[in-house]
N, C-alpha and C positions, 0 to 999 in steps of 0.2 A: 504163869502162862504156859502152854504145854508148848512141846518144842515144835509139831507139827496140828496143823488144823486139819481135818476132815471136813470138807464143806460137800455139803447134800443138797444145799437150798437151791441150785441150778446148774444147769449147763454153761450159763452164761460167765461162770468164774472161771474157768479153764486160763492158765498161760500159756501163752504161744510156747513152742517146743524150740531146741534149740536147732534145729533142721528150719521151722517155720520162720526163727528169727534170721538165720542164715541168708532164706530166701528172700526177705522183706530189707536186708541192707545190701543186699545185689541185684535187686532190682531196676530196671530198665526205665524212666519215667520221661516224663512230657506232662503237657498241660491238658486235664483231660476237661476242658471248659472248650479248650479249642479241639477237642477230640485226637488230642496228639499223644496222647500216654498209652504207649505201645503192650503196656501190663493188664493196664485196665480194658483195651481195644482186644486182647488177648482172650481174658477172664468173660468178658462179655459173649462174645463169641465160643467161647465155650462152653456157660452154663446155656445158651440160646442149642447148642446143640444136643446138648446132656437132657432137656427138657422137649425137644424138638420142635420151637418153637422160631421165625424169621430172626427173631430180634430181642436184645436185651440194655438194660443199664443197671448200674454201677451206682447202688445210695448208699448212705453211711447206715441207717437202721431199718428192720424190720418194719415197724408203725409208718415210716416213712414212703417206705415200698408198697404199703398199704394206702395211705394217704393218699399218695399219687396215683393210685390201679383207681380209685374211688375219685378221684377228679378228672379222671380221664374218661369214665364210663357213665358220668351220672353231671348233670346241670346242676344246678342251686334247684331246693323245690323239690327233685325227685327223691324217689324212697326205693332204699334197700332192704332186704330179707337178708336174716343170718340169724345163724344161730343162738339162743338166748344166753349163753357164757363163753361168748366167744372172745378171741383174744379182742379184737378190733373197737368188738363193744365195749369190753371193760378196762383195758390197760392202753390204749392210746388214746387217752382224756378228750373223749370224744371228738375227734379232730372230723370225722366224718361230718358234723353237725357244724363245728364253729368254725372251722375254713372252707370245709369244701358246700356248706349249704344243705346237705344231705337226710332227711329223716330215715330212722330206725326202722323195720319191724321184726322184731326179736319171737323166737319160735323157741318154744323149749323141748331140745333134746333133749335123750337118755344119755349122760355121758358125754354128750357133744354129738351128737348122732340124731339127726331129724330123721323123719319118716316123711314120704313120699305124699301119704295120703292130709300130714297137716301145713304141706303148701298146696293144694289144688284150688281153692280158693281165695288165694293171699293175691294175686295181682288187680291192681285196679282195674273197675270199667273206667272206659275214656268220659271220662264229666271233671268239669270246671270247679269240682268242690274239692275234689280230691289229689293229691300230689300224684306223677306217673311212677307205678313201679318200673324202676329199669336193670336194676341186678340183684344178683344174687352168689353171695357170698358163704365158702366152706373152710373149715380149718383143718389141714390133714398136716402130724397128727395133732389133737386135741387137747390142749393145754390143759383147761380146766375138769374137762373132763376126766383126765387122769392119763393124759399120750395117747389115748385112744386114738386108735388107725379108722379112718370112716372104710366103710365095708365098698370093695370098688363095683359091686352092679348095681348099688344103693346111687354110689357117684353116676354112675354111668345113667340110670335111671331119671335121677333130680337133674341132670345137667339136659338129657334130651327133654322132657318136661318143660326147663327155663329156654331150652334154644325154640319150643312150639309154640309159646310166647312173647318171644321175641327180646327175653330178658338177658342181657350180658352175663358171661360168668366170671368170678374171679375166685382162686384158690389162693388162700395165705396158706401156705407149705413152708413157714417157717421151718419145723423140721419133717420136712416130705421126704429127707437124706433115710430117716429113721423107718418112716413104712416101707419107703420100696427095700430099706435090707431085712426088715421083719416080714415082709410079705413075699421079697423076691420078684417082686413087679416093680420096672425100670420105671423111675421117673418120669420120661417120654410119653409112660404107657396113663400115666397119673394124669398129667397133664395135659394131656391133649383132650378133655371135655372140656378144656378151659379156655376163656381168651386170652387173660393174665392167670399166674402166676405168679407170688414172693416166692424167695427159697433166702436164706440167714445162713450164711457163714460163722457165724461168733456163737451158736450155740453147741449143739453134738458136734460142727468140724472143729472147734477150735479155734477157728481164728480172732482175735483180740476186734476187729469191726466188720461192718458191712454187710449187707444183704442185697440181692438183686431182683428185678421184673422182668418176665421174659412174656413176649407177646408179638403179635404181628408186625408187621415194618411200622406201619402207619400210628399205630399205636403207642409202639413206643416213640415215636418223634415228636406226637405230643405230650408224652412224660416226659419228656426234655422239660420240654416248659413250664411243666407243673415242678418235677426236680427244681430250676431256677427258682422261681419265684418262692418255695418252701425254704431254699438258703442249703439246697443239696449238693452244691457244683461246689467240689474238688476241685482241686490245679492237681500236682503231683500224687497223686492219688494210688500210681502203681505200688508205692510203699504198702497199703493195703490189699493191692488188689494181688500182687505177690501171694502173700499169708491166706489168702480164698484159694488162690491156684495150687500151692502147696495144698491145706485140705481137701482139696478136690479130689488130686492125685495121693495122699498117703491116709485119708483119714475116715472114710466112708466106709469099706469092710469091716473098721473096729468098731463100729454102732455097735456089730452084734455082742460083744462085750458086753456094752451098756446094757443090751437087754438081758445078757445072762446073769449082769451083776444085779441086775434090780430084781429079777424071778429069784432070786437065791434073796436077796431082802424080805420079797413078800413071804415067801415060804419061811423064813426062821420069824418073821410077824407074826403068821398066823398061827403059831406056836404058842404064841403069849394069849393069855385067859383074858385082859384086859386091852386086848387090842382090836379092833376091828379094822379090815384091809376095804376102802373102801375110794374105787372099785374092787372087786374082790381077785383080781388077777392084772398084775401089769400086762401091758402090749408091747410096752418099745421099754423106756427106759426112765416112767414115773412111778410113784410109789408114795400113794395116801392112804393113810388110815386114821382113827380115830382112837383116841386115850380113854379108858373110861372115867368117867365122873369118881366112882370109889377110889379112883388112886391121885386124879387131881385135872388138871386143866390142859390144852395143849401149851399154855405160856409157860406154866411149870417147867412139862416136861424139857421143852425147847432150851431153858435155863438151865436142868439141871446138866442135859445133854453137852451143852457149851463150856460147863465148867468141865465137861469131863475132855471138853478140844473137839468135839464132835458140834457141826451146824446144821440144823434144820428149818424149816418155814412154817411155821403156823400160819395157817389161811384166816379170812375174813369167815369159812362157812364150819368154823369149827375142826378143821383138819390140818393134819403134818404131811409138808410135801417132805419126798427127799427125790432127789433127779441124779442117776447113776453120770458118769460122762468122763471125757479123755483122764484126769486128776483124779479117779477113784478108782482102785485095786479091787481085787477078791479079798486083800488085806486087810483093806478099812472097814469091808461089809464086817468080814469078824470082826474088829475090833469094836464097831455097832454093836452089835447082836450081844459082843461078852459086856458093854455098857451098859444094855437097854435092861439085859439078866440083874445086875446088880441093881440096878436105879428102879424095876418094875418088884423087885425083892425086897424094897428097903423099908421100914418101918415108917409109917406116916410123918411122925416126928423129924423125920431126915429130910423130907422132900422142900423143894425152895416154895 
């Protein structure tokens, strides 16, 4: 076993720092079911201002922060637009469908990036055969797509389009931390074509749970009740909501890190004759490419990479993710890169 791991496969492995853990056992708490946990009353109120939005709550997970924006904005019966690999559709086991009632209609982007002109006819006419459309959902930045940042006069664009229709909006901004520091366009500024909003604490900031909805008063007081009824109500919850608050305040400037460590991946990638970097340039702080057939498979690669202490994600579409974040150096990238040298150098015979 090597003495240390490198893990690539996500943001989401990060451990709390020992500043973050400081903060989370001095914590201030109450019963935040009764709305008395002074952490959590805290943290709410601040990402509600961070985003510019009346109002906010306090979930344990991103999908759930989603779940809730989507039963808050849509009946049983209605149908939403979104992106056709978007996080919501593929990784939260269709909760849209089997609690909230909800049908799909999946648009495919370039990278996770629609175009204006393939929703102009996606909403329904008003007739009795057909479900109503009532939202329309984006992911900034783009998971599958490769972290892609959606382009903001594109948002600005699609979201006046869904408000002339009278379509709700909701942005999953799980990591929206990431575009506004790669873009240098505040949150606030992201945000506000939106009604909802997620934004995820446990990914680029760091912290070990939670993710939040910021939206109108009224709004969110019916995500209360959607919150309840999913099994989202916390008691002492500021132990959590601490470790948000800490990443809030120490952990958002160091995105750009992430993205200079993942530009220095792609670039020593596409150095290698049997690599293809696909998208062909990171945005924030993902990094997919593609193994060629000549040297072997992404499961190979991924194996032989782990024997060497180094992890990475084979995808379902034939690619290796790797996601830069707080637990990876300029160190590890070298130590990648002198790996990938040896392992992409080696005689067919050697490979797993």
């Amino acid at each position: 076993m090597p003495e240390r791991w490198i893990d690539f496969r996500s943001d989401t492995v990060t451990k709390p720092t020992p500043g973050m853990r400081r903060a989370m056992a001095e914590a201030e708490v109450g019963d935040d079911v009764f709305g008395e946990d002074p952490t959590v009353n805290r943290l709410q109120e601040r990402v509600a201002e961070l985003l510019g939005k009346e109002s906010a709550i306090f979930v344990p997970s991103g999908t759930m922060a989603n779940l809730v924006a989507i039963r808050t904005h849509c009946r049983p019966g209605d149908e939403m637009i979104c992106e056709a690999h978007c996080h919501l559709l593929h990784y939260e086991q269709a909760g849209y469908a089997q609690i909230a009632g909800v049908a799909a209609r999946p648009v495919e982007g370039r990278y996770g990036v629609m175009r204006l002109e393939q929703l102009e006819r996606l909403v329904r006419p008003a007739n009795a055969h057909f479900p109503q459309t009532r939202l329309i959902t984006l992911e900034n930045t783009h998971n599958r797509g490769g972290g892609t940042i959606q382009p903001y006069p594109l948002i600005e664009s699609i979201c006046q389009w869904a408000a002339q229709h009278g379509l709700r909006r909701h942005l999953d901004g799980a990591r929206l931390w990431n575009a506004a520091v790669a873009t240098g366009i505040p949150p606030a500024e992201w945000a506000k074509h939106f009604d909802t909003v997620s934004v995820c604490f446990s990914k680029g900031l760091g912290a070990p749970v939670g993710s939040a909805l910021v939206g109108p008063k009224e709004l969110i007081q019916q995500a209360h009740r959607h919150r309840k009824v999913l099994g989202g109500g916390m008691r002492q919850a500021g132990i959590l909501a601490a470790a948000a608050l800490y990443a809030l305040d120490h952990h958002i400037p160091r995105l750009a890190e992430d993205h200079a460590n993942a530009q220095r991946l792609a670039e020593a990638l596409a150095r290698f004759d049997l690599v293809e970097l696909d998208p062909p340039r990171p945005e924030t702080n993902m990094v997919f490419f593609r193994i060629s057939p000549r040297w072997g498979t992404p499961g190979q690669l991924t194996e032989a990479l782990r024997q060497q202490g180094i992890l990475v994600l084979p995808t379902p579409e034939g690619k290796i993710r790797m996601v830069t974040h707080l637990d990876v150096c300029g160190a590890d990238v070298d130590r990648f890169v002198h790996v990938m040298e040896k392992i992409l150098s080696a005689n067919r015979s050697t490979k797993i």
